[in-house]
C-alpha positions in Angstrom: 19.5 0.2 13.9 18.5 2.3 11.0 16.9 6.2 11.8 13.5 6.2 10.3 12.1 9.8 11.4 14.2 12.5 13.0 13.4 15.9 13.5 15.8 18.8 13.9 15.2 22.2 16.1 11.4 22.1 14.7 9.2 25.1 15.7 6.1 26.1 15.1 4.7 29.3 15.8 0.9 30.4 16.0 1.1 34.3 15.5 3.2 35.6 18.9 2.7 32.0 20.6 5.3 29.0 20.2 3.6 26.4 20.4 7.2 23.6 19.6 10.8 25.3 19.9 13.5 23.5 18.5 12.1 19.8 18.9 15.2 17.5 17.7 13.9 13.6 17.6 15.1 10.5 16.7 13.1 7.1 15.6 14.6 4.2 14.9 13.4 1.3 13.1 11.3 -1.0 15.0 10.7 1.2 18.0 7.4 1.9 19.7 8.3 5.5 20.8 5.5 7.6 23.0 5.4 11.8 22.9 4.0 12.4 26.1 4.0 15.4 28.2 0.9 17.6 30.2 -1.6 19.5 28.4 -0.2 22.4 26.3 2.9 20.6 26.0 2.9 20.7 22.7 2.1 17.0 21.3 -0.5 17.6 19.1 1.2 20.5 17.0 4.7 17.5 17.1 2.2 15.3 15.7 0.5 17.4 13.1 3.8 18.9 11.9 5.4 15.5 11.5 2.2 14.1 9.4 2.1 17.5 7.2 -1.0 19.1 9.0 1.5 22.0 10.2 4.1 23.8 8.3 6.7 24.4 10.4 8.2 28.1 10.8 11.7 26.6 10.9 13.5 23.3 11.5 13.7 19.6 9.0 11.8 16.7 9.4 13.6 13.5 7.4 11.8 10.6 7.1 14.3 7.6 5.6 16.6 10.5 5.6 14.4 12.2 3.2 13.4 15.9 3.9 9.2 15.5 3.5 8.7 18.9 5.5 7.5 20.4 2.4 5.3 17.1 1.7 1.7 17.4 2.0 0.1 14.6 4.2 -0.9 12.5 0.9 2.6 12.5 -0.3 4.5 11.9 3.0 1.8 8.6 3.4 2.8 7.7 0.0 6.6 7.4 1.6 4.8 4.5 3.9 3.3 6.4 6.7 0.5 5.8 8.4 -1.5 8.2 10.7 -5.1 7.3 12.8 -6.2 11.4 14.6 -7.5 11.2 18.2 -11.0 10.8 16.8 -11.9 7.9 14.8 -12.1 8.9 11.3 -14.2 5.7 9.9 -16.9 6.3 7.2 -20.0 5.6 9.6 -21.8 5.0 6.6 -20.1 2.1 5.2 -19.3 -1.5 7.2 -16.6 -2.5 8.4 -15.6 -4.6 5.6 -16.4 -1.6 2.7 -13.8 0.8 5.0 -11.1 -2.0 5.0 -11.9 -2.9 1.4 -11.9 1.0 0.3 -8.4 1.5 2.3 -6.8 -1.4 0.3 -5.8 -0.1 -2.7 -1.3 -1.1 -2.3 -0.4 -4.6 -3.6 1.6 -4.6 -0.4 -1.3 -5.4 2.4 -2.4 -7.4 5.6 -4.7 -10.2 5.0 -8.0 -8.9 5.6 -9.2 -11.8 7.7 -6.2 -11.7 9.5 -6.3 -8.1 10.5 -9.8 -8.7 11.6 -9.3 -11.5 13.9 -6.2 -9.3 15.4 -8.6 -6.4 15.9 -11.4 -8.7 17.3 -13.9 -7.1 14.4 -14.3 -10.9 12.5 -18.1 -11.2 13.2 -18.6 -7.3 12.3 -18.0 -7.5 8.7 -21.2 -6.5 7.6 -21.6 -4.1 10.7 -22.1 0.0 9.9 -18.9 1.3 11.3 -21.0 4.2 13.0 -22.6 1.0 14.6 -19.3 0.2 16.4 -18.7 0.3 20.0 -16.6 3.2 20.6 -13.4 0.8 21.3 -13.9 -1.3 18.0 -14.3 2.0 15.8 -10.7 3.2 17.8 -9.9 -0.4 16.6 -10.7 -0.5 13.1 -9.0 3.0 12.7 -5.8 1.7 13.3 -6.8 -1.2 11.4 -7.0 1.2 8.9 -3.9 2.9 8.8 -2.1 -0.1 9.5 -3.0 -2.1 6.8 -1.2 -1.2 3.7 1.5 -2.1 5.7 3.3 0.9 6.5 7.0 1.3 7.7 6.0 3.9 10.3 2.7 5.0 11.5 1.6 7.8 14.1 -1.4 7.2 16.5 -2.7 10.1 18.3 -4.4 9.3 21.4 -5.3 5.3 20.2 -6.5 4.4 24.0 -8.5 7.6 24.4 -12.3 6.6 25.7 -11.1 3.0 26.1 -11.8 0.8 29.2 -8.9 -0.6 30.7 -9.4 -4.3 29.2 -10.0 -2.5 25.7 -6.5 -0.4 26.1 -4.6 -3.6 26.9 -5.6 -5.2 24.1 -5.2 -2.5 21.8 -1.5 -2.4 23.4 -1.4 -6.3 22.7 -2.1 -4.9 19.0 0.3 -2.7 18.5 3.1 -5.0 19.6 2.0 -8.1 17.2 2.1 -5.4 14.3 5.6 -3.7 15.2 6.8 -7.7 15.6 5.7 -7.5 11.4 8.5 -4.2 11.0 6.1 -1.7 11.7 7.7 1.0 13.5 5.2 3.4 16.1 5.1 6.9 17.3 2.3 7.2 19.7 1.1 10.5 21.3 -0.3 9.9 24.7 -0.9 10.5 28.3 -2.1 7.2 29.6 1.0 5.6 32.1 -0.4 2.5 32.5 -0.6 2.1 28.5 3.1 3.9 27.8 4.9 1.3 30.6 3.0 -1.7 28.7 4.1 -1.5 25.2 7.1 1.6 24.8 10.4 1.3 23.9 11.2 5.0 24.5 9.5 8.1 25.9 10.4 11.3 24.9 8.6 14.0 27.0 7.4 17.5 26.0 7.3 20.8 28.2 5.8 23.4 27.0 6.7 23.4 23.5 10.5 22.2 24.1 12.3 18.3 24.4 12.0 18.2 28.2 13.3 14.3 28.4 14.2 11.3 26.9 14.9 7.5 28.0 13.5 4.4 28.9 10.3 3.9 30.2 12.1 3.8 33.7 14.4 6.5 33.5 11.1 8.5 32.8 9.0 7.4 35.3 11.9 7.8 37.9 12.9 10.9 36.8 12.0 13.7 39.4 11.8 16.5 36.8 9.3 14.6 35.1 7.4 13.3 38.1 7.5 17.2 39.0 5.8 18.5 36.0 3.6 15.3 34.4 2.7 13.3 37.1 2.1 16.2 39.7 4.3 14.5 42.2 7.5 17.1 44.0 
C-alpha cells in the first residue's frame, strides 16, 4: 500500500517549551489511523502542523511524497486534504443546504443527497446550521470536509460532545466514506470510538512517538495502560 502522509523527526517549539520532538509517522492509503495520547501530549500541535496551522521549527511533512511543510493550509487542501477542528466550523447563518452548496465548488464531489442521507441531515435542508443539534452540526462539518472528495482528511476530536448512539454512528460514517478511498487521521481520546473504527493507533507522550500498533497491541500494552488509561 501506497504512503500518503509521513512525517519525519517534526518538532515544534513554543519559546523554551517543546511542545512535539521528533514525531516520525507513517499513513498509508486507506487507513483510519487515530493520534491519541493524554492531555499535553501533544496532538493538537501534530495536528495543526500537519494541516499548516504550525510551522514546524524542524522536521518534513510529505504528503504523496511531496514536501507541503512550507504549504499554507489553502494550498496543502488544494493537494486533496480535508480538515473539520474540534469545534464545528459551520456558517450558523446559512442552512444546511447553502454550507454544502457553498463548499462544493470541485467537479470531483459526493452527491449531495447522498451525503445527506449518510449524515442523517435529509429533512434539515432548509434548517439554519446554528439550528442544529450539537451532533448534526459535528455531522455536517465532516460532511463538509468530506465532500469534495478528498484523498485524506484530519478530524480533530469528531466525537467530542456526542452521546454514545451519536459517536457510533458517526464511526459508522467514517468507515462507509474510507470504503469510497478516503483515507483518515483522527485525533482523539475516546476508547470505545478508537477500538470501533481504527486501523492503527499511534500514541503521543509528551511531545514524543510513545507507541504504535494495532488497536490491541495498544490497548494491551502496559506502557500505555500506565500513562493513558491510568491503569499500573
Amino acid at each position: 500500500m501506497a504512503t500518503i502522509l509521513e512525517t519525519k523527526l517534526l518538532t515544534k517549539k513554543f519559546g523554551g517549551f517543546t511542545a512535539v520532538e521528533d514525531v516520525s509517522l507513517s499513513v498509508d492509503q486507506g487507513e483510519i489511523r487515530f493520534v491519541i495520547g493524554p492531555n499535553g501530549a501533544g496532538k493538537s500541535t501534530f495536528f495543526k502542523l500537519v494541516i499548516g496551522f504550525h510551522s514546524p521549527n524542524n522536521g518534513t511533512i510529505l504528503y504523496k511524497n511531496k514536501n507541503i511543510e512550507n504549504l499554507k493550509t489553502h494550498e496543502r487542501i488544494k493537494l486533496g486534504m480535508g480538515v473539520k477542528f474540534q469545534a464545528p466550523s459551520v456558517f450558523s447563518e446559512l442552512t444546511v443546504m447553502e454550507n454544502l452548496s457553498l463548499a462544493n465548488n470541485r467537479e470531483k464531489s459526493f452527491n449531495l443527497d447522498n451525503l445527506l442521507n449518510d449524515f442523517s441531515l435529509e429533512n434539515e435542508r432548509k434548517t439554519l446550521a446554528g439550528d442544529l443539534s450539537h451532533g448534526k452540526k459535528q455531522w455536517l462539518d465532516i460532511a463538509l470536509a468530506t465532500l469534495s472528495k478528498p484523498d485524506l482528511v484530519f478530524l480533530d476530536e469528531p466525537t467530542a460532545g456526542l452521546s454514545f448512539e451519536e459517536t457510533e454512528k458517526t464511526g459508522k460514517i467514517i468507515k462507509k466514506l474510507n470504503e469510497q478511498d478516503i483515507t483518515f487521521i483522527i485525533v482523539g481520546h475516546d476508547m470505545d470510538f478508537v477500538k470501533q473504527i481504527a486501523t492503527k493507533v499511534s500514541v503521543l507522550h509528551l511531545g514524543k512517538m510513545f507507541f504504535e500498533g494495532s488497536v490491541s497491541e495498544v490497548l494491551s500494552d502496559k506502557g500505555v495502560n500506565n500513562i493513558y488509561l491510568g491503569v499500573s
